[in-house]
PLY file of the C-alpha trace (Angstrom):
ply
format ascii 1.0
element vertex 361
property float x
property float y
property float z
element edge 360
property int vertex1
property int vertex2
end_header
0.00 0.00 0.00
1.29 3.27 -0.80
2.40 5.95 2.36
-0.79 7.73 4.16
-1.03 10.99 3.37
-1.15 13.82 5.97
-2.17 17.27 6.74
-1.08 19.11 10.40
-3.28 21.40 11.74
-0.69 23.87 13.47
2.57 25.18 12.79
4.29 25.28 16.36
5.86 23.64 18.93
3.57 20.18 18.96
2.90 20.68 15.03
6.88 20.09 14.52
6.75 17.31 17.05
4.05 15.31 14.75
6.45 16.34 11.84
9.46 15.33 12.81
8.13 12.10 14.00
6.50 11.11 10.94
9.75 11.35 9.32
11.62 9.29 11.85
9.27 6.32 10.91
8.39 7.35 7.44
7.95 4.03 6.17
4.05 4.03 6.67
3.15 7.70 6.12
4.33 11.21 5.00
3.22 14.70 5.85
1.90 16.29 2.64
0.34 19.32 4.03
0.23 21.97 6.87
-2.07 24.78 7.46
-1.70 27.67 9.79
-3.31 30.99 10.29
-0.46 32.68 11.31
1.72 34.42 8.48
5.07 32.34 7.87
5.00 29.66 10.56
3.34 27.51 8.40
6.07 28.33 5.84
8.84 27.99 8.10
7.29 24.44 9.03
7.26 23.34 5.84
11.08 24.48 5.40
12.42 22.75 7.94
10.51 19.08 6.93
9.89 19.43 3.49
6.55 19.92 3.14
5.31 20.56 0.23
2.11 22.27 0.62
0.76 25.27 2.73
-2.25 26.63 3.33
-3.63 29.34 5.61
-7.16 27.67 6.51
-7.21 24.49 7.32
-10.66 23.75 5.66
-8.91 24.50 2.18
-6.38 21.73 3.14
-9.15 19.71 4.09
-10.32 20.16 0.52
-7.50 18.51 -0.92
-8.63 14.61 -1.89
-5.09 12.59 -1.52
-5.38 13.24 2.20
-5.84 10.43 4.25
-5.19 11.94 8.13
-4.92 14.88 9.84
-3.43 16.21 12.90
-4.62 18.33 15.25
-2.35 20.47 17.52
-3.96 23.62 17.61
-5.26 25.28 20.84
-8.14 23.24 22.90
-11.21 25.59 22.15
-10.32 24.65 18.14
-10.70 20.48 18.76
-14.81 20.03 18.76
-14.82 22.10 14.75
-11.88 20.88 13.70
-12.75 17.53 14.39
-15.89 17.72 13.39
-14.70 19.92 9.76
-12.52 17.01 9.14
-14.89 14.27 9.46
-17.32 15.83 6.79
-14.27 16.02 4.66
-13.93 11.78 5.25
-10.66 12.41 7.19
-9.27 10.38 9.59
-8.22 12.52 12.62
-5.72 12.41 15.26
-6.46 15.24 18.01
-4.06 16.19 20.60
-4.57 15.84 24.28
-6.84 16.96 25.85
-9.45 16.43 23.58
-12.26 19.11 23.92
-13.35 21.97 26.06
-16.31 19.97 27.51
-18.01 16.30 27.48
-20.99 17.84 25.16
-18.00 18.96 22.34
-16.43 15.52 22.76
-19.62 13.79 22.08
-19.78 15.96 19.34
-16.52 14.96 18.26
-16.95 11.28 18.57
-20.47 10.95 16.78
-18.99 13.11 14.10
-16.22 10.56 13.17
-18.42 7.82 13.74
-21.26 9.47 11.03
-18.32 9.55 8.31
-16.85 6.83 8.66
-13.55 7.60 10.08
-11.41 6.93 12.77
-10.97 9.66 15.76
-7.77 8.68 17.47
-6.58 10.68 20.54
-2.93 11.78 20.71
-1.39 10.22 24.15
1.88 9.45 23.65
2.57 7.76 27.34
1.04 4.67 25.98
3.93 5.12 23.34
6.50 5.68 25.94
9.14 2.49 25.58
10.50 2.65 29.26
6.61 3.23 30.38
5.55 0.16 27.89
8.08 -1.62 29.39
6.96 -1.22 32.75
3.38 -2.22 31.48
4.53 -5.51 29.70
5.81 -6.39 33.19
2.90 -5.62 34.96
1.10 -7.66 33.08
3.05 -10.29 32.95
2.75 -10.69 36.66
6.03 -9.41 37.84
4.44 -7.11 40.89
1.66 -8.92 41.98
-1.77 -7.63 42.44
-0.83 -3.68 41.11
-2.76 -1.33 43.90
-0.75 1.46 43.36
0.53 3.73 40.03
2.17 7.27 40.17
2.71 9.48 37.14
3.97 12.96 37.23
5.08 15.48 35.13
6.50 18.95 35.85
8.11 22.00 34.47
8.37 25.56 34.25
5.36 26.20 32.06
4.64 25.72 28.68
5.76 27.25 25.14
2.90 28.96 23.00
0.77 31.75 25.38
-2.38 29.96 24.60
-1.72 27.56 27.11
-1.89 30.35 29.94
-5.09 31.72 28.75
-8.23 29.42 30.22
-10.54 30.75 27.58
-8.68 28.89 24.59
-7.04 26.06 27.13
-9.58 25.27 29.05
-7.64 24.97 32.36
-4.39 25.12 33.96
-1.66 22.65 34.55
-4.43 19.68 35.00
-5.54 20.16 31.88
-2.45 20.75 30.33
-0.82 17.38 31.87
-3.35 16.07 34.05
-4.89 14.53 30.72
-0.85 12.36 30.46
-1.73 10.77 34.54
-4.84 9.91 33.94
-4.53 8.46 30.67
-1.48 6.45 32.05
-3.00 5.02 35.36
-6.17 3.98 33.63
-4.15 2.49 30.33
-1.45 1.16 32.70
-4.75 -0.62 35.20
-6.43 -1.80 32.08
-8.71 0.54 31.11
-10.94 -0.04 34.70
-13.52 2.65 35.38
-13.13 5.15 36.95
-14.71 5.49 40.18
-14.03 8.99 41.50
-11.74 11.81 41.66
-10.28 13.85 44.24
-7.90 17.02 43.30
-5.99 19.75 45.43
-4.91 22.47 43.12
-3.53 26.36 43.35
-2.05 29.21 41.75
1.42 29.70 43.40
3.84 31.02 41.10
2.26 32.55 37.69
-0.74 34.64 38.82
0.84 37.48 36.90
0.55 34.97 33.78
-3.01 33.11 34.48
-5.93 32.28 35.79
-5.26 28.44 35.75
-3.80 26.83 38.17
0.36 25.84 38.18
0.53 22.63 40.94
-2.16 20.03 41.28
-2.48 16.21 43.00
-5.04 14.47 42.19
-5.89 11.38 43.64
-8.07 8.49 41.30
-10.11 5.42 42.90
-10.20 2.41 40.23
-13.08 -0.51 40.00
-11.16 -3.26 41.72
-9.58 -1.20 44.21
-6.63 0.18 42.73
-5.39 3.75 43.23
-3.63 6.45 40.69
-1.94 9.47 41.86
-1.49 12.17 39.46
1.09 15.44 40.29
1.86 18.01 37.92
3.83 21.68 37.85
3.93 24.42 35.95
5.88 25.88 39.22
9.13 23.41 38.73
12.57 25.22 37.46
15.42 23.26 35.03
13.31 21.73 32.85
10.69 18.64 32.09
10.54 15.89 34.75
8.71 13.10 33.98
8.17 9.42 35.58
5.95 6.64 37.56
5.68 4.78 40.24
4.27 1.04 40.29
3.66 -0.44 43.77
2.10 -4.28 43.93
1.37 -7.30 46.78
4.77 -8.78 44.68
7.21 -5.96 43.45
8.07 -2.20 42.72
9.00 -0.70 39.90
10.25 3.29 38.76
10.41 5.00 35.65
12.13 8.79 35.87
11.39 9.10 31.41
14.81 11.27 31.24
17.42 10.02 33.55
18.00 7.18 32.09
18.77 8.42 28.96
20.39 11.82 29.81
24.43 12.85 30.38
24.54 14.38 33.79
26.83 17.44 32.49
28.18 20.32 33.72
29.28 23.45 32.15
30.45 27.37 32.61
29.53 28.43 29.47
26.24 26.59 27.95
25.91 25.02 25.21
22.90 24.22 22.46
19.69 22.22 23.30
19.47 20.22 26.98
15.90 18.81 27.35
12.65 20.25 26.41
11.41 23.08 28.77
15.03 23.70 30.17
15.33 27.40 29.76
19.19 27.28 30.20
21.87 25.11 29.96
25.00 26.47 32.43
26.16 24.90 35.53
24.70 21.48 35.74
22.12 20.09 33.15
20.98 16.33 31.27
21.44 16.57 27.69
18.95 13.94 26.54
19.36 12.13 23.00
16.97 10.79 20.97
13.97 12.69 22.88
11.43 12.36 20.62
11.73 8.21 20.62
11.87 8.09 24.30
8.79 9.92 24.79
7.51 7.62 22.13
6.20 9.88 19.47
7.48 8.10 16.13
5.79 4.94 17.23
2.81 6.81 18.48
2.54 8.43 14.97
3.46 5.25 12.92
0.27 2.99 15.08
-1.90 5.91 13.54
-0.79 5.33 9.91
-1.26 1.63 10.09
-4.34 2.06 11.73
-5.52 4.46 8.95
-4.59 1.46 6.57
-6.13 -1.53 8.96
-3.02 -3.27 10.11
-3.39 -1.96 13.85
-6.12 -1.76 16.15
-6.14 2.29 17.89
-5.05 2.02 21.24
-6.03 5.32 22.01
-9.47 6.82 20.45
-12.29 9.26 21.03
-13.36 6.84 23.86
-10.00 7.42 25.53
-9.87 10.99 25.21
-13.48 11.36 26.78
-12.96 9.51 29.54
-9.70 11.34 30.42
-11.70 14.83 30.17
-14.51 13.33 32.33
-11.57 12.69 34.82
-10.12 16.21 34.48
-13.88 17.51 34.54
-14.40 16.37 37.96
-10.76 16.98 39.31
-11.73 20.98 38.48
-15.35 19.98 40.61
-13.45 18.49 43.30
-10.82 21.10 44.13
-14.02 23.75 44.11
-15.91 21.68 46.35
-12.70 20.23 48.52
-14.31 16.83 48.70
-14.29 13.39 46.44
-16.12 13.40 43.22
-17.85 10.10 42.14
-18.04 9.07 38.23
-19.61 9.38 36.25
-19.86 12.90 36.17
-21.71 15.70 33.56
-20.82 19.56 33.91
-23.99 21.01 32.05
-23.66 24.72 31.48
-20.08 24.55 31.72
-18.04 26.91 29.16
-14.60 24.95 30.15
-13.35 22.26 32.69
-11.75 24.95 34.98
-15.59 26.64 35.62
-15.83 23.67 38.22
-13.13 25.17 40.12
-12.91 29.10 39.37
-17.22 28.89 39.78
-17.38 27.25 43.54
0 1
1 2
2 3
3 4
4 5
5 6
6 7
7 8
8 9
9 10
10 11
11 12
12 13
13 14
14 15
15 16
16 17
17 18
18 19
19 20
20 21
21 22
22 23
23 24
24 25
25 26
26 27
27 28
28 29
29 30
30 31
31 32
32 33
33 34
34 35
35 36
36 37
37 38
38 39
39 40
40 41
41 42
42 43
43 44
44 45
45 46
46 47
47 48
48 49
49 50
50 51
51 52
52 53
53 54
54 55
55 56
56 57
57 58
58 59
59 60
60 61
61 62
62 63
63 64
64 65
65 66
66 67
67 68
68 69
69 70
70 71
71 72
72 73
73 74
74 75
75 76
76 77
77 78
78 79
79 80
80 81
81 82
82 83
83 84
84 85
85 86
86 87
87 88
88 89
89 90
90 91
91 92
92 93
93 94
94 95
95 96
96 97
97 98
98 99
99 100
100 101
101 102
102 103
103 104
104 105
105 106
106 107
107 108
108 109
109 110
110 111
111 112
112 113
113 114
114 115
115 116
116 117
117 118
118 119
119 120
120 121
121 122
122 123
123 124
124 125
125 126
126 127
127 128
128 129
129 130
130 131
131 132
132 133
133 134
134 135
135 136
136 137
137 138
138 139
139 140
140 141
141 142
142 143
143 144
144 145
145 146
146 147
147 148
148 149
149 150
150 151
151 152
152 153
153 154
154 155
155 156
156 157
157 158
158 159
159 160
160 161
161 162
162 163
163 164
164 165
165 166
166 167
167 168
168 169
169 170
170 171
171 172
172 173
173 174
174 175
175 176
176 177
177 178
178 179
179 180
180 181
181 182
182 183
183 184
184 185
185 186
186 187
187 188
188 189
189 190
190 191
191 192
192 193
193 194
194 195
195 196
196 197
197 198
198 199
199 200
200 201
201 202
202 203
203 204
204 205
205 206
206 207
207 208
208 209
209 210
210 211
211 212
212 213
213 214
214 215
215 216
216 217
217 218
218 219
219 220
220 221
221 222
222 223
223 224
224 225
225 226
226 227
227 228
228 229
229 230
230 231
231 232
232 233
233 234
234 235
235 236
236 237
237 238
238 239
239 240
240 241
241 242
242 243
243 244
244 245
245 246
246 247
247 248
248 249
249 250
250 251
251 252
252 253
253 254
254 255
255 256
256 257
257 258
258 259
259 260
260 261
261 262
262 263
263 264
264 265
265 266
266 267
267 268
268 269
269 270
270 271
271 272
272 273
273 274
274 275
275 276
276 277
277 278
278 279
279 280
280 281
281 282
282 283
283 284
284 285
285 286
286 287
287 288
288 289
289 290
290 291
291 292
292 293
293 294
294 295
295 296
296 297
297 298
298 299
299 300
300 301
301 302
302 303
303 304
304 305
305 306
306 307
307 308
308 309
309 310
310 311
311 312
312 313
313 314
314 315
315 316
316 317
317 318
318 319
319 320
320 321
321 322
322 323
323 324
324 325
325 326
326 327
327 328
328 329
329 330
330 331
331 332
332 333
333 334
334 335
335 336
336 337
337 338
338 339
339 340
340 341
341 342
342 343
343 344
344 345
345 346
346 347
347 348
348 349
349 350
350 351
351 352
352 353
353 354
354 355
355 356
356 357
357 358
358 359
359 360
């Protein structure tokens, strides 16, 4: 079968992530196409992979008939008619985490796909992760015991692109910006159990001259069966991205820190190029990662999309997924503004955006 074709939706930092990534396993697919709004980042996108097409609106991309997929990785209010714009244009879609702005767009979303025809896979790239897959293929293979216990956290100094720190076009803070990445991996890593409730501590302690959202959050997850997931984030933690697990069972431990063990503990006085993403220097001491984009896992993520495009995978992450992380980050937002548990399932009616359950109590 011949390469799928794509089209990305978005032109910065997460846009060149998809890009590069299809071209570190191009054997199953090839980026065709980006559109942006924004005068010469789409251009400058293109440049730097190749690209051979650019288009300022994405529903003129949409209109071209050799492609297959798109990607989106534009800001979170965009998701429900982008989504939905691609579907009536019988394109598969892959939509970046989180997925919508509420559970009403995401049922929007999902029926939409489902009406065409085409597949609505959600971006998570932690099921992706080799050192977290890993971890999982031991799990299952009964090398802990009965699992009661996973951690995932992931922390930095804030994100690139200002949308992120705007809760009208995000959606949220630092739960929704990462939140979605614990959730995903305690219920992937459990086996997809329901969820049973949620409970969430959250604040703004460090960028209230930047947003409303919230920059630290725990939030604590109660599984059918009994297990537990325990979720931290950061927008509030200096020298760059920190990101791993925790996997306690009745039989055996295990720990994943996603950078350390594939980092060069360096130091020097003058600097250098490129550390680790969201390291905003790189004097005095600092962990140079290599191959970043693999580790986090991507090119494989990106690959399982083209194959499933052409029916030689089965999604491991779709619409389904992506709702039932948002329901999760939904009621997080509910529980910090009502500092008590919050039992799934869960509807927000008359919400605008997940954070309204916190900023509203």
């Amino acid at each position: 079968m011949s390469k799928v074709k794509v089209g990305i939706i978005g032109s910065q930092f997460e846009a060149d992530i998809h890009a590069a990534s299809f071209q570190i396993m191009p054997e199953e697919a090839e980026v065709v196409a980006v559109a942006s709004p924004t005068a010469g980042h789409a251009e400058d996108l293109a440049r730097r992979y190749g690209i051979p097409r650019v288009f300022r609106d994405y529903r003129d991309m949409l209109a071209e008939p050799d492609i297959e997929l798109v990607t989106i990785t534009a800001p979170n209010a965009l998701h429900r008619q982008m989504t939905c714009d691609a579907a009536r244009a019988g394109k598969h879609v892959v939509c970046e985490k989180p997925m919508a702005m509420t559970l009403a767009e995401a049922d929007e979303m999902i029926d939409a796909c489902q009406r065409a025809g085409v597949l609505l896979l959600y971006a998570e790239e932690l099921f992706f992760t080799p050192k977290y897959v890993k971890a999982k293929e031991m799990a299952d293979q009964g090398a802990f015991g009965k699992v009661h216990l996973v951690k995932q956290s992931e922390k930095h100094f804030g994100p690139h692109s200002a949308w992120f720190w705007d809760v009208e076009r995000s959606g949220g803070g630092v739960w929704m910006d990462m939140g979605c990445h614990g959730i995903a991996f305690c219920y992937w890593f459990l086996g997809r159990p329901k969820i049973e409730s949620v409970y969430c501590q959250m604040g703004t302690y460090v960028h209230r001259d930047k947003t409303a959202g919230e920059d630290e959050v725990i939030g604590i997850l109660e599984f059918a069966g009994g297990a537990l997931g325990v979720v931290e984030n950061s927008w509030a933690r200096r020298g760059g991205m920190d990101d791993r697990i925790e996997v306690y069972g009745d039989a055996g431990v295990t720990y994943g820190n996603l950078h350390m063990g594939n980092a060069l503990p360096t130091y020097s006085e003058r600097g250098y190029g490129y550390a680790v993403e969201k390291a905003p220097s790189t004097s005095g001491w600092s962990y140079p990662v290599f191959e970043e984009l693999w580790n986090y896992g991507f090119p494989q993520e990106m690959r399982h999309f083209a194959r499933c495009v052409r029916g030689k995978d089965s999604p491991q992450a779709t619409g389904q997924d992506g709702r039932v992380v948002l329901e999760a980050l939904c009621a997080g937002y509910a529980s910090a503004g009502r500092a008590s548990k919050v039992a799934l399932p869960f509807a927000c009616p008359g919400w605008q955006k997940p954070i309204d359950g916190w900023r509203r109590a």
